[in-house]
Residue frames relative to the residue before (quaternion, step in Angstrom):
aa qw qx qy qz dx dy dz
X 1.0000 0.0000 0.0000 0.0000 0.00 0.00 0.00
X 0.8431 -0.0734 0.0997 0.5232 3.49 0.72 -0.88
X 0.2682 -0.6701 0.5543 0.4145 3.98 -0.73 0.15
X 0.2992 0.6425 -0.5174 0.4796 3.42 -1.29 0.10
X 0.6255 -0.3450 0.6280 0.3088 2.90 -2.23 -0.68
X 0.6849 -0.5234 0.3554 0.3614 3.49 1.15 -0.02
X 0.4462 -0.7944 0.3733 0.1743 3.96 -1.02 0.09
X 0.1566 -0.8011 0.5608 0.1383 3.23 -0.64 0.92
X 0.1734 -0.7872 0.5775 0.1292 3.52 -1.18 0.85
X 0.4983 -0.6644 0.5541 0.0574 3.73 -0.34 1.42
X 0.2590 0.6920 -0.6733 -0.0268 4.01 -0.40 0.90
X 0.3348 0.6682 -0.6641 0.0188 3.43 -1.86 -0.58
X 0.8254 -0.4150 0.0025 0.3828 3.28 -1.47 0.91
X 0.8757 0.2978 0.0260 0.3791 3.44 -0.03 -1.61
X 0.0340 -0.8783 0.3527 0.3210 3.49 1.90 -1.38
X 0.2964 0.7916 -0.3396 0.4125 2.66 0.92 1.14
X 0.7574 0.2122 -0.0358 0.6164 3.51 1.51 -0.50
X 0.6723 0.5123 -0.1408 0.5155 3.37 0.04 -1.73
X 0.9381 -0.1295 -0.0522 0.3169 3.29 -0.47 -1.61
X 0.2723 0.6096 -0.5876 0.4571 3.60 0.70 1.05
X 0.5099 0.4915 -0.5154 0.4825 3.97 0.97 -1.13
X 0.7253 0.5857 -0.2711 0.2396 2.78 -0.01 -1.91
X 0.6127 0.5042 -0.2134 0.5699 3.92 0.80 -1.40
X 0.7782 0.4632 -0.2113 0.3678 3.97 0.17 -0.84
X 0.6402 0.4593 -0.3023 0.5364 3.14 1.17 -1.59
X 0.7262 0.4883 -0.3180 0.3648 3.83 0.46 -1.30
X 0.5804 0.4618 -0.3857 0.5488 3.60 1.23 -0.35
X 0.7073 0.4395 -0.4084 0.3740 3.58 -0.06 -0.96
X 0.6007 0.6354 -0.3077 0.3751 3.79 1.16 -0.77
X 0.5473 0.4245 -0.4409 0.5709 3.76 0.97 -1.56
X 0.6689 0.6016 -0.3774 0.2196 3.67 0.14 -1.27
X 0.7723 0.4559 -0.1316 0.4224 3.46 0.86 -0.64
X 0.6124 0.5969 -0.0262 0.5177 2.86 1.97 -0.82
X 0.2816 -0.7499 0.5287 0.2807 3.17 1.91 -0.57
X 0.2685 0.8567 -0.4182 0.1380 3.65 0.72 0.94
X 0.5300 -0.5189 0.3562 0.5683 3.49 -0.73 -0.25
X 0.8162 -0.2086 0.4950 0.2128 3.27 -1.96 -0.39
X 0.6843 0.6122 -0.3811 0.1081 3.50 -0.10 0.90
X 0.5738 -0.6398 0.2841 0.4251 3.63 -0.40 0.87
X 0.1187 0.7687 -0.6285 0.0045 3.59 -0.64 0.03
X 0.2294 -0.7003 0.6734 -0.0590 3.25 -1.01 1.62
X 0.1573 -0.6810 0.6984 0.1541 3.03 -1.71 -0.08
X 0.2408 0.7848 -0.5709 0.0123 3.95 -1.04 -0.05
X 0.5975 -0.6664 0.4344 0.1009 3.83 -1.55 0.33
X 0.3335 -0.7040 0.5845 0.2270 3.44 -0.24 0.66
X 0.6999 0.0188 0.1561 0.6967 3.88 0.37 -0.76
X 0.0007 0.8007 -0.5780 0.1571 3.70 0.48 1.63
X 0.4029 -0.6157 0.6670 0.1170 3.16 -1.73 0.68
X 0.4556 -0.8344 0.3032 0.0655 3.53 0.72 1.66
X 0.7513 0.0858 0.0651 0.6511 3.99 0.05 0.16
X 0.6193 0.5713 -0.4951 0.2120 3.87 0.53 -0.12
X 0.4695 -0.5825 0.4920 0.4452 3.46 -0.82 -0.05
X 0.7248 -0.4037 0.4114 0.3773 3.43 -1.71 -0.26
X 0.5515 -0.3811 0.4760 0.5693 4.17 -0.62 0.51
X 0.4571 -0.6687 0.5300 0.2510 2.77 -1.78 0.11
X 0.5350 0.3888 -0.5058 0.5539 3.90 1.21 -0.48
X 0.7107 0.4482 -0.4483 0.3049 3.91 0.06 -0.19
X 0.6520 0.4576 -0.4375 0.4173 3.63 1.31 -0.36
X 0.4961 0.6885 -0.3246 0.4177 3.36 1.31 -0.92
X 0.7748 0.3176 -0.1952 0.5105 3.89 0.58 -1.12
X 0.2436 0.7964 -0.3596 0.4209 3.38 1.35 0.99
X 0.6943 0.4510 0.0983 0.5522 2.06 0.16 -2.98
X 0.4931 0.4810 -0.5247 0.5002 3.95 0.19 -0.46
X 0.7548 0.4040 -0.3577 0.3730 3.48 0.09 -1.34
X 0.4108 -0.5991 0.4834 0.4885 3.69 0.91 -1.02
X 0.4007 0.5569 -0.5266 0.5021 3.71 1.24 0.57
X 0.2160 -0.6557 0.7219 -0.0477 3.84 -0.95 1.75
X 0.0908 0.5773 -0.7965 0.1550 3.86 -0.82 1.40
X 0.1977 0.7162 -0.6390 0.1991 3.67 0.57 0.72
X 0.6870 0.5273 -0.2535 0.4310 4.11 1.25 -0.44
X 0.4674 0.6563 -0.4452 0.3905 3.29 1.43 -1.17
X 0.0337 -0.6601 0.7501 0.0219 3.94 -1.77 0.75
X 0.4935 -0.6093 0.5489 0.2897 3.58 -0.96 0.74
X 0.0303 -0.7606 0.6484 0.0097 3.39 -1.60 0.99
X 0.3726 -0.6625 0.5438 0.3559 3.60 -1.14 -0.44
X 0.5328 -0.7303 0.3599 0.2305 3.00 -1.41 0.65
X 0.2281 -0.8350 0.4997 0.0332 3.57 -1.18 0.60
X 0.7348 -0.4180 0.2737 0.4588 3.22 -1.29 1.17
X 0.9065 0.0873 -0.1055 0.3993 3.33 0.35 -1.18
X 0.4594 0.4330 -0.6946 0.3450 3.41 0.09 1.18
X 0.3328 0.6944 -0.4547 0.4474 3.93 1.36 -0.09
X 0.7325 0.3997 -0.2385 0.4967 3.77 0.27 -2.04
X 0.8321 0.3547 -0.3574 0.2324 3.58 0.24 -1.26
X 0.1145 0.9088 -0.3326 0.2245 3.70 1.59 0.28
X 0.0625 0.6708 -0.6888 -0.2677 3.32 -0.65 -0.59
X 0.7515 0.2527 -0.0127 0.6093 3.82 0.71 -1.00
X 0.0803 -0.6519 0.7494 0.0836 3.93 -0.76 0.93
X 0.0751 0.6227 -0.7766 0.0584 4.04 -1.09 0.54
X 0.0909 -0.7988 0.5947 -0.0019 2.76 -0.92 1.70
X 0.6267 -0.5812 0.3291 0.4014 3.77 -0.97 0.44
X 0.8101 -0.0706 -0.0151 0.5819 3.59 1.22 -0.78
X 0.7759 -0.3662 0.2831 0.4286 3.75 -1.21 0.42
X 0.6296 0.4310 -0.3020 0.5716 3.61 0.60 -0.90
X 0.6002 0.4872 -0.3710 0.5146 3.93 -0.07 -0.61
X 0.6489 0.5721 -0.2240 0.4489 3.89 0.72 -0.76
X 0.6839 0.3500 -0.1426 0.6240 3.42 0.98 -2.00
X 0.7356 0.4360 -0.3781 0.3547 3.86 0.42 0.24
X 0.7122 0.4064 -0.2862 0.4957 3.11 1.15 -0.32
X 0.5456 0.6033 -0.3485 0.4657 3.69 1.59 -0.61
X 0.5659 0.5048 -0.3642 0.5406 4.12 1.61 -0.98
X 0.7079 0.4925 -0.2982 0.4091 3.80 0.66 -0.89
X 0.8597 0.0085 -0.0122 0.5106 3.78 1.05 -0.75
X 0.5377 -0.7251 0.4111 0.1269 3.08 0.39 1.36
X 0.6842 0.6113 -0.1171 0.3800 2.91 0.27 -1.59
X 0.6764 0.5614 -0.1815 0.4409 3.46 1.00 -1.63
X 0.7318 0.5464 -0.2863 0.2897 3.66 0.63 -1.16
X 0.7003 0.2301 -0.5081 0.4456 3.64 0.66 0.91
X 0.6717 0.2680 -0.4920 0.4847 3.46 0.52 1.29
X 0.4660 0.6501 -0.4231 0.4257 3.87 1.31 0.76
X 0.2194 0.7711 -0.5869 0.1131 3.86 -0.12 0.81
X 0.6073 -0.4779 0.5222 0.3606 3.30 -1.60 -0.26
X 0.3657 -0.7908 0.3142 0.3771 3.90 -0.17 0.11
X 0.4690 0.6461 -0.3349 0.5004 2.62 1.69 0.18
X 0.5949 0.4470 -0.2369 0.6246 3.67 1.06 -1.11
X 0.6911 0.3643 -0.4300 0.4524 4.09 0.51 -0.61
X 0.7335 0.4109 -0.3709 0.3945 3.67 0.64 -0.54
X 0.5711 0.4931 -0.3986 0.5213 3.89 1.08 -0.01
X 0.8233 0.2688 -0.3135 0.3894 3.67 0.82 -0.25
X 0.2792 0.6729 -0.4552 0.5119 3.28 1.87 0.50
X 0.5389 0.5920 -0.2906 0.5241 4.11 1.13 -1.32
X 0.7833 0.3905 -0.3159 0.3663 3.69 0.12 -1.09
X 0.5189 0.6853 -0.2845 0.4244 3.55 1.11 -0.54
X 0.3981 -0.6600 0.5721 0.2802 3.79 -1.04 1.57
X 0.4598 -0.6324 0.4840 0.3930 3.28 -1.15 1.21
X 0.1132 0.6501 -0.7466 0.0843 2.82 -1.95 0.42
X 0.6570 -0.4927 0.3931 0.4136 3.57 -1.80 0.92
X 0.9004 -0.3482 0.2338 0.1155 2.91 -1.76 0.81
X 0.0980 0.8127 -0.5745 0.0002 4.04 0.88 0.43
X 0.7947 -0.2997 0.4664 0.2472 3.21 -1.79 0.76
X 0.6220 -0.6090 0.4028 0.2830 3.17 -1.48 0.57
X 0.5076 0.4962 -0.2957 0.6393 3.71 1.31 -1.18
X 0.7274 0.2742 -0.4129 0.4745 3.85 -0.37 -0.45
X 0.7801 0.1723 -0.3972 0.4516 3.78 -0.36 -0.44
X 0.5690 0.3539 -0.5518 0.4965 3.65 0.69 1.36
X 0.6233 0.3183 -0.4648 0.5423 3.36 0.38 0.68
X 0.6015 0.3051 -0.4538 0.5824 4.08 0.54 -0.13
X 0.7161 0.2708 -0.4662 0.4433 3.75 -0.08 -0.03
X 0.6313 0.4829 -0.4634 0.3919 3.87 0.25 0.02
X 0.7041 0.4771 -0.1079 0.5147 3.46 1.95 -0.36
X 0.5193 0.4461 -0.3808 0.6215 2.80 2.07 0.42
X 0.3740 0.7552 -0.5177 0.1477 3.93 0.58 -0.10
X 0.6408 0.5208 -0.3349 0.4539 3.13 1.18 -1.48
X 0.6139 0.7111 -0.1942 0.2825 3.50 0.60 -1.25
X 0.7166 0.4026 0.0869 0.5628 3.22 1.43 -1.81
X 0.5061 -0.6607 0.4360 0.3424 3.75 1.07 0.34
X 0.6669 -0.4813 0.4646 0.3283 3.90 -1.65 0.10
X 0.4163 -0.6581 0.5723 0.2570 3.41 -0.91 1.40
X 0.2374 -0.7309 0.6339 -0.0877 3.35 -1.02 1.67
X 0.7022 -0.3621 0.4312 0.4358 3.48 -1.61 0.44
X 0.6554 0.5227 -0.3343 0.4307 4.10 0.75 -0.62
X 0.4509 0.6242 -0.3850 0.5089 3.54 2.00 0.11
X 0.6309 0.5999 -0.3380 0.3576 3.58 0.84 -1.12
X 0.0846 -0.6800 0.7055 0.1809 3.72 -1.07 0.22
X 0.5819 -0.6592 0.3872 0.2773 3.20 -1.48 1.85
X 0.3194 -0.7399 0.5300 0.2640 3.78 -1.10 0.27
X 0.2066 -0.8073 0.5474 0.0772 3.44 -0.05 1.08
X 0.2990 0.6398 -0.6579 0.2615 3.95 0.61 0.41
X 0.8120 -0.3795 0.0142 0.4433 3.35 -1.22 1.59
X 0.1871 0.5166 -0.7724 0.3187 3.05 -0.35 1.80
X 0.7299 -0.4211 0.4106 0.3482 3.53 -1.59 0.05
X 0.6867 -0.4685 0.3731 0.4120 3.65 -1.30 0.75
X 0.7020 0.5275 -0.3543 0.3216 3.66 0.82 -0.97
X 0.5045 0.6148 -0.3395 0.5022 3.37 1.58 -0.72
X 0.8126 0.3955 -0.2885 0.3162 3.68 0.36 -0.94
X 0.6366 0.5478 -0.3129 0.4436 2.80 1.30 -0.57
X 0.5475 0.4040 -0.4515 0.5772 3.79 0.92 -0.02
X 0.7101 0.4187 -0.4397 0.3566 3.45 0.25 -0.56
X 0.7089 0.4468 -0.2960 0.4586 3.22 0.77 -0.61
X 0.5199 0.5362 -0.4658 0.4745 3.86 1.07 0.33
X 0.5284 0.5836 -0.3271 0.5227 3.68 1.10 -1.37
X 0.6870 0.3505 -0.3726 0.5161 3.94 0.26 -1.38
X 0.6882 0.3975 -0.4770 0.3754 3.90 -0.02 -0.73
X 0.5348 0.5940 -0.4587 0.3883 3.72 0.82 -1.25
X 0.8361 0.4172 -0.2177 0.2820 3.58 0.19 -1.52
X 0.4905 0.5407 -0.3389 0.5935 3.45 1.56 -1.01
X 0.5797 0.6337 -0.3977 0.3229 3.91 0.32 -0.12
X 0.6430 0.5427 -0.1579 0.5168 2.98 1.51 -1.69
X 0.7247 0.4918 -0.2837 0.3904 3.37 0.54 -1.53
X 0.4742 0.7697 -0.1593 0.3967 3.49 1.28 -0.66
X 0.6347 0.3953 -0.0928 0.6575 3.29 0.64 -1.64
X 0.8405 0.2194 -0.3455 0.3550 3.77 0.34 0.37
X 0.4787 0.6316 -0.2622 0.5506 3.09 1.83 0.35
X 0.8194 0.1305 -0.0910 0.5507 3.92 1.01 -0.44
X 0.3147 -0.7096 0.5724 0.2641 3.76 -0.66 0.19
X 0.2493 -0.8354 0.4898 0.0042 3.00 -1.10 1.32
Protein backbone atom coordinates (compact mmCIF):
# COMPACT_ATOMS: atom_id res chain seq x y z
CA UNK A 1 0.00 0.00 0.00
CA UNK A 2 2.56 2.48 0.88
CA UNK A 3 6.52 2.67 1.69
CA UNK A 4 7.28 4.03 5.00
CA UNK A 5 5.44 2.76 7.97
CA UNK A 6 2.50 2.80 5.76
CA UNK A 7 -0.68 5.33 5.34
CA UNK A 8 -3.10 6.85 7.21
CA UNK A 9 -6.26 8.27 5.62
CA UNK A 10 -7.94 11.10 7.89
CA UNK A 11 -12.00 11.16 7.15
CA UNK A 12 -14.92 13.46 8.46
CA UNK A 13 -17.70 15.46 7.03
CA UNK A 14 -16.71 18.57 5.10
CA UNK A 15 -12.56 18.31 5.75
CA UNK A 16 -12.43 21.21 6.63
CA UNK A 17 -11.75 21.01 10.43
CA UNK A 18 -11.60 17.64 12.15
CA UNK A 19 -9.67 15.83 9.58
CA UNK A 20 -7.10 18.19 8.03
CA UNK A 21 -6.31 18.90 12.13
CA UNK A 22 -6.03 15.55 12.44
CA UNK A 23 -3.67 15.05 8.96
CA UNK A 24 -1.41 18.28 9.96
CA UNK A 25 -1.20 17.96 13.65
CA UNK A 26 -0.03 14.10 13.14
CA UNK A 27 2.43 15.27 10.45
CA UNK A 28 3.86 18.26 12.10
CA UNK A 29 4.43 15.80 15.26
CA UNK A 30 6.49 12.68 13.39
CA UNK A 31 8.28 15.89 12.16
CA UNK A 32 9.44 17.11 15.37
CA UNK A 33 9.77 13.84 16.78
CA UNK A 34 12.19 12.75 14.14
CA UNK A 35 9.54 10.17 13.12
CA UNK A 36 9.18 7.58 10.68
CA UNK A 37 7.83 7.93 7.10
CA UNK A 38 4.24 8.02 6.67
CA UNK A 39 1.66 9.22 4.23
CA UNK A 40 -1.16 10.93 5.80
CA UNK A 41 -4.09 12.16 3.77
CA UNK A 42 -7.06 13.76 4.63
CA UNK A 43 -10.63 13.93 2.65
CA UNK A 44 -14.69 14.65 3.08
CA UNK A 45 -17.61 12.70 2.94
CA UNK A 46 -19.86 15.79 1.88
CA UNK A 47 -16.54 18.10 1.41
CA UNK A 48 -16.28 21.75 1.09
CA UNK A 49 -14.14 21.49 -2.23
CA UNK A 50 -10.99 23.92 -2.63
CA UNK A 51 -11.59 25.37 0.96
CA UNK A 52 -8.93 25.79 3.28
CA UNK A 53 -8.84 24.46 6.88
CA UNK A 54 -11.21 26.66 9.63
CA UNK A 55 -9.40 29.17 10.75
CA UNK A 56 -9.22 28.73 14.84
CA UNK A 57 -7.96 25.19 13.73
CA UNK A 58 -5.30 26.50 11.23
CA UNK A 59 -4.26 29.19 13.58
CA UNK A 60 -3.68 26.51 16.61
CA UNK A 61 -1.37 24.89 14.10
CA UNK A 62 0.65 27.77 13.23
CA UNK A 63 0.91 28.38 17.16
CA UNK A 64 2.51 25.01 17.00
CA UNK A 65 4.77 26.11 13.97
CA UNK A 66 2.84 23.47 11.77
CA UNK A 67 1.91 25.96 8.36
CA UNK A 68 -1.33 24.00 6.58
CA UNK A 69 -1.72 27.49 5.19
CA UNK A 70 -1.82 25.17 1.55
CA UNK A 71 -4.02 22.32 2.68
CA UNK A 72 -7.67 22.67 0.28
CA UNK A 73 -10.58 20.43 1.18
CA UNK A 74 -11.45 17.41 -1.07
CA UNK A 75 -13.78 14.41 -1.21
CA UNK A 76 -13.19 11.12 -0.74
CA UNK A 77 -12.62 8.27 -3.20
CA UNK A 78 -12.92 4.66 -3.71
CA UNK A 79 -9.39 4.71 -4.04
CA UNK A 80 -7.73 6.74 -1.55
CA UNK A 81 -10.00 4.27 0.91
CA UNK A 82 -8.12 0.91 -0.97
CA UNK A 83 -4.70 2.59 -1.03
CA UNK A 84 -4.86 3.11 2.97
CA UNK A 85 -3.37 1.05 5.28
CA UNK A 86 -5.35 2.70 8.35
CA UNK A 87 -8.86 4.70 7.60
CA UNK A 88 -9.40 6.94 11.13
CA UNK A 89 -12.44 8.37 10.82
CA UNK A 90 -13.59 11.61 12.70
CA UNK A 91 -16.92 10.04 13.89
CA UNK A 92 -18.84 6.57 13.94
CA UNK A 93 -21.10 7.44 11.04
CA UNK A 94 -18.06 8.41 8.66
CA UNK A 95 -16.92 4.65 9.54
CA UNK A 96 -20.58 2.94 8.93
CA UNK A 97 -20.41 4.75 5.49
CA UNK A 98 -17.41 3.95 4.25
CA UNK A 99 -17.33 0.21 5.83
CA UNK A 100 -21.25 -0.22 3.59
CA UNK A 101 -19.25 1.21 0.49
CA UNK A 102 -16.01 -1.09 0.90
CA UNK A 103 -16.39 -3.98 2.63
CA UNK A 104 -13.20 -4.86 2.32
CA UNK A 105 -12.05 -1.65 4.31
CA UNK A 106 -13.74 -2.48 7.72
CA UNK A 107 -10.87 -4.21 9.54
CA UNK A 108 -8.57 -1.31 9.08
CA UNK A 109 -11.64 1.48 9.28
CA UNK A 110 -12.03 2.92 12.94
CA UNK A 111 -12.87 6.09 14.60
CA UNK A 112 -9.55 7.67 15.92
CA UNK A 113 -10.80 7.82 18.77
CA UNK A 114 -11.87 3.99 18.95
CA UNK A 115 -8.20 3.32 17.07
CA UNK A 116 -6.37 5.17 19.78
CA UNK A 117 -8.32 3.37 22.83
CA UNK A 118 -7.61 0.04 21.24
CA UNK A 119 -4.01 0.93 20.36
CA UNK A 120 -4.06 1.39 24.80
CA UNK A 121 -5.26 -2.25 25.19
CA UNK A 122 -2.33 -3.70 23.33
CA UNK A 123 0.98 -5.45 25.31
CA UNK A 124 3.53 -2.86 24.76
CA UNK A 125 5.78 -3.52 22.22
CA UNK A 126 8.29 -1.69 19.54
CA UNK A 127 6.75 0.19 17.04
CA UNK A 128 4.81 -2.10 14.16
CA UNK A 129 3.92 -0.74 10.78
CA UNK A 130 0.80 0.74 9.96
CA UNK A 131 -1.04 -2.58 8.38
CA UNK A 132 0.08 -4.50 11.59
CA UNK A 133 -1.22 -2.17 14.32
CA UNK A 134 -4.40 -2.48 12.00
CA UNK A 135 -4.74 -5.89 12.36
CA UNK A 136 -3.80 -5.92 16.37
CA UNK A 137 -6.31 -3.18 16.83
CA UNK A 138 -9.11 -4.89 14.75
CA UNK A 139 -8.07 -7.84 17.23
CA UNK A 140 -8.28 -5.76 20.04
CA UNK A 141 -12.12 -4.81 19.65
CA UNK A 142 -13.27 -7.67 21.60
CA UNK A 143 -10.79 -6.82 24.29
CA UNK A 144 -11.53 -2.93 24.26
CA UNK A 145 -15.43 -2.92 24.64
CA UNK A 146 -18.19 -1.50 21.76
CA UNK A 147 -17.35 1.69 19.89
CA UNK A 148 -19.85 4.09 21.63
CA UNK A 149 -21.04 7.69 20.88
CA UNK A 150 -17.69 8.51 23.30
CA UNK A 151 -15.92 7.22 19.87
CA UNK A 152 -17.24 10.27 17.95
CA UNK A 153 -15.08 13.48 17.86
CA UNK A 154 -17.31 16.75 18.33
CA UNK A 155 -17.55 18.77 14.95
CA UNK A 156 -16.84 22.23 15.67
CA UNK A 157 -17.69 23.64 12.00
CA UNK A 158 -18.92 27.23 12.90
CA UNK A 159 -19.49 26.70 16.37
CA UNK A 160 -17.75 29.22 18.74
CA UNK A 161 -13.87 29.36 19.49
CA UNK A 162 -14.71 27.52 22.79
CA UNK A 163 -15.99 24.54 20.82
CA UNK A 164 -12.77 24.32 18.81
CA UNK A 165 -10.69 24.62 21.13
CA UNK A 166 -11.94 21.48 23.09
CA UNK A 167 -12.13 19.83 20.00
CA UNK A 168 -8.97 20.55 19.10
CA UNK A 169 -7.49 19.42 22.66
CA UNK A 170 -9.46 15.87 22.35
CA UNK A 171 -7.72 15.72 18.55
CA UNK A 172 -4.20 16.59 20.17
CA UNK A 173 -5.02 14.23 23.31
CA UNK A 174 -5.75 11.36 20.78
CA UNK A 175 -3.03 12.07 18.05
CA UNK A 176 -0.75 11.66 21.22
CA UNK A 177 -1.86 8.12 21.76
CA UNK A 178 -1.74 7.06 18.18
CA UNK A 179 1.76 8.48 18.18
CA UNK A 180 3.33 6.73 21.08
CA UNK A 181 2.88 3.71 18.81
CA UNK A 182 4.19 5.13 15.77
CA UNK A 183 7.85 6.37 17.06
CA UNK A 184 10.18 5.08 19.81
CA UNK A 185 10.86 7.16 22.49
Amino acid sequence: MSDGLGSILFVCTGNVCRSPYLEWGLRGALESAGGPAIRLTSAGLAPLTGHPMSSPLLDRLLDRGIDASEFRARGLTEAMVTRADVVLTAARGHRQFIVRQLPAAATRTFTVLQFARLLRVLPAREVADLPTLARLAHQARGMAGASTEHDDLEDPWKRSRRVYARSARKMDEVLEGVLEHLILR
